[in-house]
N, C-alpha and C positions, 0 to 999 in steps of 0.2 A: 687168542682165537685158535689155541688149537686142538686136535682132536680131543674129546671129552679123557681125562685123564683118571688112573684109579683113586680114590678119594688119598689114601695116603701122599702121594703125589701132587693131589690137584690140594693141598690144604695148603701149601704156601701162597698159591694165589688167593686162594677165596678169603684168606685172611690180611691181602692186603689191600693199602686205600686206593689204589689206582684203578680205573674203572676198566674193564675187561674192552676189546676192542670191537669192533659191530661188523657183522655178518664174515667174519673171518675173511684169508686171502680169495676165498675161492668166491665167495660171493662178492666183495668186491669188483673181481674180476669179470664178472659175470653180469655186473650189473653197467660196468662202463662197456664192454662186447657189446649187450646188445643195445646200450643206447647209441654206441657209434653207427649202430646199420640206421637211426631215424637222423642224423644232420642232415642239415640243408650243405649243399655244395658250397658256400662259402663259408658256413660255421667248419665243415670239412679240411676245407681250404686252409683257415686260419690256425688248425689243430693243428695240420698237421705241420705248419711252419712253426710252431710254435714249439714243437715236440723234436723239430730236428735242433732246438739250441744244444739237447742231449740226445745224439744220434744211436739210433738202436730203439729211440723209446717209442713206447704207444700208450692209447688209451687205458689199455688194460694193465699194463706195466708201471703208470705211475697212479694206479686207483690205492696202492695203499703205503703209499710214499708220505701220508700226514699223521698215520700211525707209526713209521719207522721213526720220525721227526717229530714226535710228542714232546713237552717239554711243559713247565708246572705250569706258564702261563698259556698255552694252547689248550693243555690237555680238556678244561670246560666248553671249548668249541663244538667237542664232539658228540655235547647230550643238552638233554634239560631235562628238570627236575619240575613235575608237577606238586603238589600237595594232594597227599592221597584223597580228602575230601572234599576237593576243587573241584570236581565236577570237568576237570580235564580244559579248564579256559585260561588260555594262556594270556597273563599278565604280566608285560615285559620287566615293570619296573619290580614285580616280587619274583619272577619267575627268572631273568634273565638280568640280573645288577649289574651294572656296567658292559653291559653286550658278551660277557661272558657265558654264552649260550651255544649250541647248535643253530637255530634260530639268525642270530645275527651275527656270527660268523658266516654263513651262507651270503647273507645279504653282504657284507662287509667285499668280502672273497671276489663275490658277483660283480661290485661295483669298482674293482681293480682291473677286471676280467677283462670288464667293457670298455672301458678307460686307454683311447688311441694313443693317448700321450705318454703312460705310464710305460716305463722299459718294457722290452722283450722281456729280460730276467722276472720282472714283478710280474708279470700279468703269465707267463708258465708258471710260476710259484702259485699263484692265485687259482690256474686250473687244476694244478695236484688237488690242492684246498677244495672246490667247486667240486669235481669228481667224485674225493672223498664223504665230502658231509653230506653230499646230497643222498645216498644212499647209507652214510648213518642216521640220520632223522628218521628216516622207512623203519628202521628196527624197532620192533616195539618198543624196547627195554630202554634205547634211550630218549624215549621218551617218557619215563616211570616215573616211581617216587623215588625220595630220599631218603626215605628211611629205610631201604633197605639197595640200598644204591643201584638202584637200575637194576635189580633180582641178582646183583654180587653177590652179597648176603645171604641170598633165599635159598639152600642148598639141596641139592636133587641126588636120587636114583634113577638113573635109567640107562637103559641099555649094556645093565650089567658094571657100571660105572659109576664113581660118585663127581658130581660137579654141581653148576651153581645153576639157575634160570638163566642168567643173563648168556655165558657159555653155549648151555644148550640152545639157544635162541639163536648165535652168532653163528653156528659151525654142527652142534650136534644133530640136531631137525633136520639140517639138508646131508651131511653125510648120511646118515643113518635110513632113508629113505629110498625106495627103490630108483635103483639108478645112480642115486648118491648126487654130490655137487656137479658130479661131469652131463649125467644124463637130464637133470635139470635145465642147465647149462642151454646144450642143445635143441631141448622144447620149448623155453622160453625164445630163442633164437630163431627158430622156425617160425613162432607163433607173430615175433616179430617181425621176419621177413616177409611172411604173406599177404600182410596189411600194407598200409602206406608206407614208403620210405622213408619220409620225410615227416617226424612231428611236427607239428604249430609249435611259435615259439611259448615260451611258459614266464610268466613273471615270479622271478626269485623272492619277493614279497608274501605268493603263498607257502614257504617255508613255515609261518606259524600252522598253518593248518594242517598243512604234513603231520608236525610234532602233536598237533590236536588227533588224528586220526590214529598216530601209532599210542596216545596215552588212553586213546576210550578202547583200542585192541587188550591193551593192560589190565581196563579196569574190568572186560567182559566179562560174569562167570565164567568157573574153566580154566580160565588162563593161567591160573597158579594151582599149582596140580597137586589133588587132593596129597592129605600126608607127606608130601613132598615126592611123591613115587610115581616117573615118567613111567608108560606102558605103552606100545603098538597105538592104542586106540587113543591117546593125548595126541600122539602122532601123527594118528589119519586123523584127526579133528580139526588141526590145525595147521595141516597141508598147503590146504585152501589159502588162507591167511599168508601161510609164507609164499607160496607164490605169487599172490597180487602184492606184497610189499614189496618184495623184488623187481617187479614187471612196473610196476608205477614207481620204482624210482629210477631204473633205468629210462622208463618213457618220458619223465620229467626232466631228466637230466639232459635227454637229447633238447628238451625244452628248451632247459636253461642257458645250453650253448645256443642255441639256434637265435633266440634272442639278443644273447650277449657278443655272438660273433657273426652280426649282418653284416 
């Protein structure tokens, strides 16, 4: 996830198997900020007890604590893999084989989360986790195909740079945008502040349909940019898009605690 690199440069990643990480540091952060402005005062409460086992820490400080701590059996947590002719319907048993998914890590993560019995240490372990996926699902790409591994593969020009779709999805779209990841940041955060404080809680269950909406973003024309050559106008076209994946999954996220920590 980070800044779009020159192709010389970026070809050791794009050439290897590991899947690139979703919405880079800054959107991560950006998406636990402002889900923390919708808790409920005791989902609030419980965070932040839970945050003082490692003192210094916050919301946004441990959003991308599951990408530092990737490891070969995590690493599929972090996406799912549609079949490009699937029509975007997610089917656990072909799509998610042994809960090795985005998907049901969420749910997995969740039900530690909520779990009064389970350690202090397990259930902050399980929020780094919670935090994390919930706003990797939002990313279109991982919710893509396989065959070209969540647009790793798929290799782009833009903004004077060579890198991959998945890349420019995570990090290059909101740098590269007026204002860049900070001023984003801010208007998503206003826009949140203005409204309720507090989301309804959200059931971690609808994790498949998150993945369903960021795979039909995938398949829309468009979305994979003609000749492989990003421009300004791929940009403002799908502005829109990156903003409401960010915003619903920051909104959900405050969901998902607010649920998980009554």
């Amino acid at each position: 996830m980070a800044l779009l690199a020159g192709l010389a440069l970026a070809a050791p990643l794009l050439l290897s198997s590991a899947p690139a990480q979703a919405w880079g540091a800054e959107g991560h952060r950006l998406v636990a900020s402002v889900a923390e402005q919708g808790l409920s005062p005791a989902a609030r409460a419980e965070v932040q007890r839970l945050l003082a086992l490692e003192p210094g820490s916050t919301l946004a400080s441990i959003s991308t604590w599951a990408d530092e701590h990737r490891s070969p059996q995590t690493g599929p947590w972090h996406y799912v893999n549609f079949p490009r002719d699937g029509g975007c319907n997610y089917e656990p048993a072909r799509d998610c084989e042994d809960g090795a998914c985005v998907v049901s890590a969420i749910e997995r993560q969740v039900e530690v989360l909520k779990n009064d019995k389970a350690s202090d240490e397990a259930r902050l372990k399980a929020l780094k986790y919670v935090v994390h996926l919930v706003a990797d699902v939002h990313q279109p790409l991982h919710a893509g195909f396989a065959d070209d591994r969540g647009g790793n593969s798929y290799q782009v020009q833009g903004f004077g740079r060579g890198s991959n779709l998945h890349s420019l999805w995570d990090s290059g779209l909101m740098r590269n945008r007026a204002g860049g990841a900070e001023g984003l940041m801010q208007d998503l955060m206003l826009k949140a502040g203005s409204g309720s404080q507090r989301v309804p809680a959200t059931d971690s269950r609808a994790a498949a349909q998150w993945a369903v909406e960021s795979c039909r973003l995938v398949s829309a024309p468009g979305f994979y940019p003609d000749g492989h050559k990003v421009d300004q106008s791929y940009a403002d076209a799908h502005d829109p898009a990156l903003r409401q994946r960010l915003a619903e999954a920051a909104r959900r996220l405050a969901g998902v605690l607010n649920s998980s920590l009554q």
